[in-house]
C-alpha positions as CSV (number, residue, x, y, z in Angstrom):
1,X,-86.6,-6.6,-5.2
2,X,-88.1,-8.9,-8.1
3,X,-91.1,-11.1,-7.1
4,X,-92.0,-14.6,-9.1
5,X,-95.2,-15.8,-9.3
6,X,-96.1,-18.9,-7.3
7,X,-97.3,-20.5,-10.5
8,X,-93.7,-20.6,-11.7
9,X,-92.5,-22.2,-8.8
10,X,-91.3,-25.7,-9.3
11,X,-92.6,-28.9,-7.0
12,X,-91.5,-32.7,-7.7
13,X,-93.2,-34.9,-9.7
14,X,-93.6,-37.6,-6.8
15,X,-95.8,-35.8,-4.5
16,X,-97.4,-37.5,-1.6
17,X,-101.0,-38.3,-1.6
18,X,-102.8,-35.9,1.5
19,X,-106.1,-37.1,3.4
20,X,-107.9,-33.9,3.6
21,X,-109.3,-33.8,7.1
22,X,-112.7,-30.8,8.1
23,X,-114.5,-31.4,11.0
24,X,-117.3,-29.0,11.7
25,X,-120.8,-28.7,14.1
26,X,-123.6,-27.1,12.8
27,X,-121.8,-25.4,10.3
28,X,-123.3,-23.0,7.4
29,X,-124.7,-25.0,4.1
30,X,-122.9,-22.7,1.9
31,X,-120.0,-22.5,3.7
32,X,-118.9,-26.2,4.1
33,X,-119.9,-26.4,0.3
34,X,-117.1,-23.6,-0.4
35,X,-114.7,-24.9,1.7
36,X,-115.3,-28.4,0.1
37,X,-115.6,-27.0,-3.5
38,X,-112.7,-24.8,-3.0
39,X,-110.3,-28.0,-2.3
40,X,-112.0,-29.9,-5.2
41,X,-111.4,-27.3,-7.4
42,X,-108.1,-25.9,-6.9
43,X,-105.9,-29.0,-5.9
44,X,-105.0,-31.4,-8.3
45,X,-107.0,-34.8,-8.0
46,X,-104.2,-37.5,-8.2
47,X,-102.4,-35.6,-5.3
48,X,-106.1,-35.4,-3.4
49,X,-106.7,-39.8,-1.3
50,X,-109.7,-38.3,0.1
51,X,-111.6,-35.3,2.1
52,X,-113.1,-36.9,5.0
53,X,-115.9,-34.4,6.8
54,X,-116.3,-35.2,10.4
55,X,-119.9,-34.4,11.6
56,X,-118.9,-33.8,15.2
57,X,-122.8,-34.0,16.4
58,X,-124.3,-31.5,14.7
59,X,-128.1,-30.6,14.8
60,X,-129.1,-28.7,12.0
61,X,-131.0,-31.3,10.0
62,X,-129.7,-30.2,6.4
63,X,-126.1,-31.5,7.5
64,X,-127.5,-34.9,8.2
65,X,-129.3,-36.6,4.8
66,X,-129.0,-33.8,2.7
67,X,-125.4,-33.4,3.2
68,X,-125.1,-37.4,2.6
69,X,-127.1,-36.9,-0.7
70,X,-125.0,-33.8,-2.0
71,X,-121.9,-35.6,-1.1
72,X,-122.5,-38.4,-3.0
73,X,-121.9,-37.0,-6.0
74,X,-117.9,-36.3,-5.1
75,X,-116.9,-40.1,-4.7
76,X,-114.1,-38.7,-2.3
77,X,-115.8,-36.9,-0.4
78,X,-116.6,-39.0,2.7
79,X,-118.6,-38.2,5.5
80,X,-118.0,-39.2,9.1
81,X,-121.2,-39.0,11.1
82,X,-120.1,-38.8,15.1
83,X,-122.5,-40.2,17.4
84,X,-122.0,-38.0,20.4
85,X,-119.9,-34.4,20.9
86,X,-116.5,-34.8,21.1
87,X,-114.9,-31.3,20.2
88,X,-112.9,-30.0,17.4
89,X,-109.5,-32.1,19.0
90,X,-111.1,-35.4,19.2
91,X,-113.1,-35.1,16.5
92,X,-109.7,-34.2,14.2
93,X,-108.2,-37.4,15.9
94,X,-111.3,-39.5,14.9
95,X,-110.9,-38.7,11.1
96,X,-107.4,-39.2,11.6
97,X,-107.7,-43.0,12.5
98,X,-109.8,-43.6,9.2
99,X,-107.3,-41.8,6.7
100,X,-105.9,-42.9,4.2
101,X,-103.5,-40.7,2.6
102,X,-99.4,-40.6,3.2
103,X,-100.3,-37.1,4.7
104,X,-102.5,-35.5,6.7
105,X,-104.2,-32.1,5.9
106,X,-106.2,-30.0,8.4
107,X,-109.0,-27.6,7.7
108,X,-111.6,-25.8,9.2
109,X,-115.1,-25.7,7.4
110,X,-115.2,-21.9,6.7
111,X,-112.4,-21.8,4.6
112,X,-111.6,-20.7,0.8
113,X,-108.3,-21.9,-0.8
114,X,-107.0,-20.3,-2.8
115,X,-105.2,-21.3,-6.5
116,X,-102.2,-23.9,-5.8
117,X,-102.4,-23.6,-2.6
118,X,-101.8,-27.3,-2.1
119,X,-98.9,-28.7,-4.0
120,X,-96.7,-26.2,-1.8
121,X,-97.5,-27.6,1.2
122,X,-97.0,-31.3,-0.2
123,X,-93.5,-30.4,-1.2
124,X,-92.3,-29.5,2.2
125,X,-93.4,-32.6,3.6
126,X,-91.9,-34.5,0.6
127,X,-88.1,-32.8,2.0
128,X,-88.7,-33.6,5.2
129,X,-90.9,-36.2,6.6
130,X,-90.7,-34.0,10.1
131,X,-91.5,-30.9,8.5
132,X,-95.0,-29.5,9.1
133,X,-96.3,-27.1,6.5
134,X,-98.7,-24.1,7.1
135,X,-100.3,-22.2,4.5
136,X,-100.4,-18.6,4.9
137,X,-104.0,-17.3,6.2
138,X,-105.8,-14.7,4.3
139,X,-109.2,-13.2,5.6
140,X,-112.5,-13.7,4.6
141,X,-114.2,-10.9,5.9
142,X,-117.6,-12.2,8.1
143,X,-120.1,-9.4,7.0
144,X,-119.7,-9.5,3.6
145,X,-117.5,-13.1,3.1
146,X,-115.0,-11.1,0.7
147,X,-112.1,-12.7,0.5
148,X,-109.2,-10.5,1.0
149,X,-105.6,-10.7,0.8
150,X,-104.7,-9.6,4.3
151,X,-103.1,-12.8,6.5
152,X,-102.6,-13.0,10.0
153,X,-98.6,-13.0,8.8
154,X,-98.8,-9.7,6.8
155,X,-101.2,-7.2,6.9
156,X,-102.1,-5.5,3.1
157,X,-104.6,-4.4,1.1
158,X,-107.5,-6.9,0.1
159,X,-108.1,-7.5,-3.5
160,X,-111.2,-10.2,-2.9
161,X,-109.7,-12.0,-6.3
162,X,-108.4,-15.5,-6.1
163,X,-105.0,-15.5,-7.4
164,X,-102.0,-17.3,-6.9
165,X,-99.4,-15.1,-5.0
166,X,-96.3,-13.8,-5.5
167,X,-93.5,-13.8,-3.4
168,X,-89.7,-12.6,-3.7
169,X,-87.4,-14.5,-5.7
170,X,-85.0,-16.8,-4.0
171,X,-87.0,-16.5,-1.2
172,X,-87.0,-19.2,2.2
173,X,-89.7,-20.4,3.6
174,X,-90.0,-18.9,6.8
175,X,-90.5,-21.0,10.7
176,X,-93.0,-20.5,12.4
177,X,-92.6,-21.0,16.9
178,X,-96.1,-21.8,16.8
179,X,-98.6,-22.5,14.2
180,X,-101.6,-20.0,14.5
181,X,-104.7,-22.3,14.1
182,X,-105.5,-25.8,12.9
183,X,-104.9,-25.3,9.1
184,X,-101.5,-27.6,8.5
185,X,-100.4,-30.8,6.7
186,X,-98.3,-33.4,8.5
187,X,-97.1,-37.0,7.8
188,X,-99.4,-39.4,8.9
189,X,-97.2,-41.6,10.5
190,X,-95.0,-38.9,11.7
191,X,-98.2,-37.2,13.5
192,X,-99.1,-40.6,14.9
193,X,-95.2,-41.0,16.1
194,X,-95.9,-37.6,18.0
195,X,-98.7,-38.8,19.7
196,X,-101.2,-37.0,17.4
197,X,-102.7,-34.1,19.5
198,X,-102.9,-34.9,23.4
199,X,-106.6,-36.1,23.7
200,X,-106.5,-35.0,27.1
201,X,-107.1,-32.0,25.8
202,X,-110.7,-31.1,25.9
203,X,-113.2,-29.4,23.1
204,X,-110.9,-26.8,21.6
205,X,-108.2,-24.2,22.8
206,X,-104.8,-24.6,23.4
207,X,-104.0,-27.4,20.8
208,X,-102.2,-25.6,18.4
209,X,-99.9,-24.9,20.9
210,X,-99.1,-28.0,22.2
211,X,-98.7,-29.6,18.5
212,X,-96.1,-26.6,18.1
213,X,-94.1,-27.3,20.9
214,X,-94.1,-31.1,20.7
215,X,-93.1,-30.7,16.9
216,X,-90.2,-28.3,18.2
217,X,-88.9,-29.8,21.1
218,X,-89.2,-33.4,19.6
219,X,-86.8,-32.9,16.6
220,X,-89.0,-31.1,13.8
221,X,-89.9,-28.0,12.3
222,X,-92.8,-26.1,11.5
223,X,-93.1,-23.4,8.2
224,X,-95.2,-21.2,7.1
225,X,-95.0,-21.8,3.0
226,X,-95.8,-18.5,1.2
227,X,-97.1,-19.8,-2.3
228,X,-99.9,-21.7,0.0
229,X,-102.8,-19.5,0.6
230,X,-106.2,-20.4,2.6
231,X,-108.7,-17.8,3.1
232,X,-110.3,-18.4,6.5
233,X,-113.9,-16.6,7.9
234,X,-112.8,-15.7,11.6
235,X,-116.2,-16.1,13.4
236,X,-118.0,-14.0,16.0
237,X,-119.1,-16.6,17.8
238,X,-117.9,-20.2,18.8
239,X,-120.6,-22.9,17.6
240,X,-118.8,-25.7,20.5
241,X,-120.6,-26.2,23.7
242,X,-117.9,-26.3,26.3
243,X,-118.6,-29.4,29.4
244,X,-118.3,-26.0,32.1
245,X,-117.5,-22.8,30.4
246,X,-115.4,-21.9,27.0
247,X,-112.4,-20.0,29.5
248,X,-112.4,-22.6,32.3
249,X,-111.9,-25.4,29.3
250,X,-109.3,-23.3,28.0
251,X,-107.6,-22.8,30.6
252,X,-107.5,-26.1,31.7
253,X,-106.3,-27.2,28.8
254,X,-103.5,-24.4,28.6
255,X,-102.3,-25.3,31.8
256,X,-101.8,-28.8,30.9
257,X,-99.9,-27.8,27.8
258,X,-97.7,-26.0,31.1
259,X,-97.4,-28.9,32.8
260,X,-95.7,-31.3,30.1
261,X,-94.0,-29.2,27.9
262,X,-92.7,-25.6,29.7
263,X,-90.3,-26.8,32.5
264,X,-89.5,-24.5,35.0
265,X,-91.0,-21.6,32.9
266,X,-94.4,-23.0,33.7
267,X,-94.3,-20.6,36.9
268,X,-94.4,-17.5,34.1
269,X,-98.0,-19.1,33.0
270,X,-99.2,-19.7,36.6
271,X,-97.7,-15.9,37.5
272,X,-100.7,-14.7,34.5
273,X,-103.3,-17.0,35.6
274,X,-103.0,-17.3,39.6
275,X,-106.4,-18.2,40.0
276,X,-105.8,-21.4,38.7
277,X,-103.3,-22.2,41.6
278,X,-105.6,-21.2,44.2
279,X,-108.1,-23.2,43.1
280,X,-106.0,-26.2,42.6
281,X,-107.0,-27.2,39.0
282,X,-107.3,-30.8,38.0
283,X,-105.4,-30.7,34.7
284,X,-105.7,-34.7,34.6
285,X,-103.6,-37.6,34.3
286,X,-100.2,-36.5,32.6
287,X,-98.5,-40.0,32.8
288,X,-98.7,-40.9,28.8
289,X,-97.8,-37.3,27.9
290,X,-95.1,-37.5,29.8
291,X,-94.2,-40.8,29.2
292,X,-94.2,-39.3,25.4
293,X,-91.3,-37.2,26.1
294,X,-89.0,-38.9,27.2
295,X,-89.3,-41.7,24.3
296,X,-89.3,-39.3,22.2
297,X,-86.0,-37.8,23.7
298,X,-87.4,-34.2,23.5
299,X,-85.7,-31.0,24.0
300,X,-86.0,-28.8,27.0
301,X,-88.4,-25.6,26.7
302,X,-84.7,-24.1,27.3
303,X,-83.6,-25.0,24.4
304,X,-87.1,-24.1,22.7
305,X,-86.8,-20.4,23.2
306,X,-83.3,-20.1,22.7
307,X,-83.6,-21.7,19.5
308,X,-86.8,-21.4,18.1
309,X,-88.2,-18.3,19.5
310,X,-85.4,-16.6,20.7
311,X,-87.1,-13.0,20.2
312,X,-89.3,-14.0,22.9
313,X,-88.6,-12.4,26.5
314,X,-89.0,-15.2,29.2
């Protein structure tokens, strides 16, 4: 089958302008600076409003000054400074408010992207304001921070060179049921429209699923786009403090994701996490989620799997 280079792939002139949105806590010096430079680099600067960095309370003192001073010499490159915790979901909401851009862009801050990995993203919003556009997630390897062309999609051997890819000719871009992390761009005032992410939602965990689901069952689409590749340093560790523990948060928040968006089949969930009946969790107040919903005239979770995930036994 003949493949086509990304590079030859053709995007419209009239691309939308994306807010480039990395929050982070304590992270590594070098690596913020290559996620940052990496975007700088490698995305065209007419298409790039701004890259907003959202300090979510971090305590290393080279992030505070420093990172102010080294910053300064990027004159899009702003810095938001939170004055307490409040976790990778309301941390993404809080550089949300202050954007800019017609869209929305998502990234963690141990990240590499790769060669025009932007303008294929941008073009899928450009379609279709309800499309939401993933890149496809290569590995950066944590011991030796190699980047490699292995992806959580597709599983090959790593060549640690930055290229642009190549993909079959004529190809589609593919869905995607549920996004696999927090690396997406959206329309801004589409992802306001949705409600942004629930911030019920504490810290991190479950998110990505509930932005999935509300983007499906509420009338749009999510793809993974092939030409857009983002190398990403899956950690050992997880550098967020969690208000009781990181699988009680989790949980909690999975099981409120259950609650507004799975219908009947939220008795599957509770039949793999029992506990949480017997303990009667406190998932919190659901009225505005729920409320969400129904203006929103969303789909059943019925309809979800049947139509969007239909290889999925339930």
């Amino acid at each position: 089958r003949c493949h086509c280079r990304c590079s030859e792939q053709h995007v419209h002139d009239d691309l939308p302008t994306t807010t480039i949105i990395m929050c982070f806590v304590d992270e590594v010096w070098s690596t913020l600076l290559r996620s940052v430079h990496s975007v700088l680099s490698r995305s065209p600067p007419h298409l790039i409003e701004e890259v907003i960095l959202v300090d979510d309370f971090s305590t290393k003192e080279y992030l505070k000054e420093k990172l102010d001073k080294y910053m300064s010499q990027f004159p899009k490159v702003k810095i938001l400074h939170l004055k307490e915790r409040h976790g990778l979901i309301r941390a993404r909401l809080a550089g949300a408010e202050i954007a800019k851009g017609a869209v929305l862009t998502f990234l963690d801050s141990h990240v590499e992207c790769n060669v025009g990995w932007l303008e294929p993203l941008l073009e899928r919003v450009r379609l279709s304001r309800s499309k939401v556009a993933c890149p496809v997630i290569e590995v950066i390897t944590f011991s030796s921070l190699q980047l490699l062309h292995d992806s959580l999609q597709s599983k090959g051997k790593g060549t640690g060179a930055s290229r642009p890819a190549d993909v079959p000719c004529g190809f589609s871009v593919p869905r995607c049921p549920v996004m696999a992390g927090g690396l997406f761009s959206i329309d801004k005032k589409y992802f306001f429209e949705l409600g942004m992410y629930d911030p019920g939602l504490d810290v991190w965990g479950g998110e990505n699923m509930e932005i999935s689901f509300k983007v499906w069952m509420c009338g749009g689409e999510i793809e993974i786009v092939p030409c857009s590749r983002v190398g990403h340093i899956f950690r050992n560790d997880n550098p967020y403090s969690f208000p009781k523990d990181r699988v009680a948060t989790v949980e909690r928040n999975l099981a409120r994701v259950a609650e507004v968006w799975l219908d009947e089949y939220k008795e599957l969930f509770y039949g793999h996490a029992y506990h949480l009946v017997l303990k009667n969790l406190d998932v919190g107040d659901l009225t505005q989620q729920i409320q969400l919903r129904k203006k929103l005239q969303c789909k059943s979770f019925r309809w979800y799997l049947e139509n969007v995930y239909p290889d999925l036994e339930a």
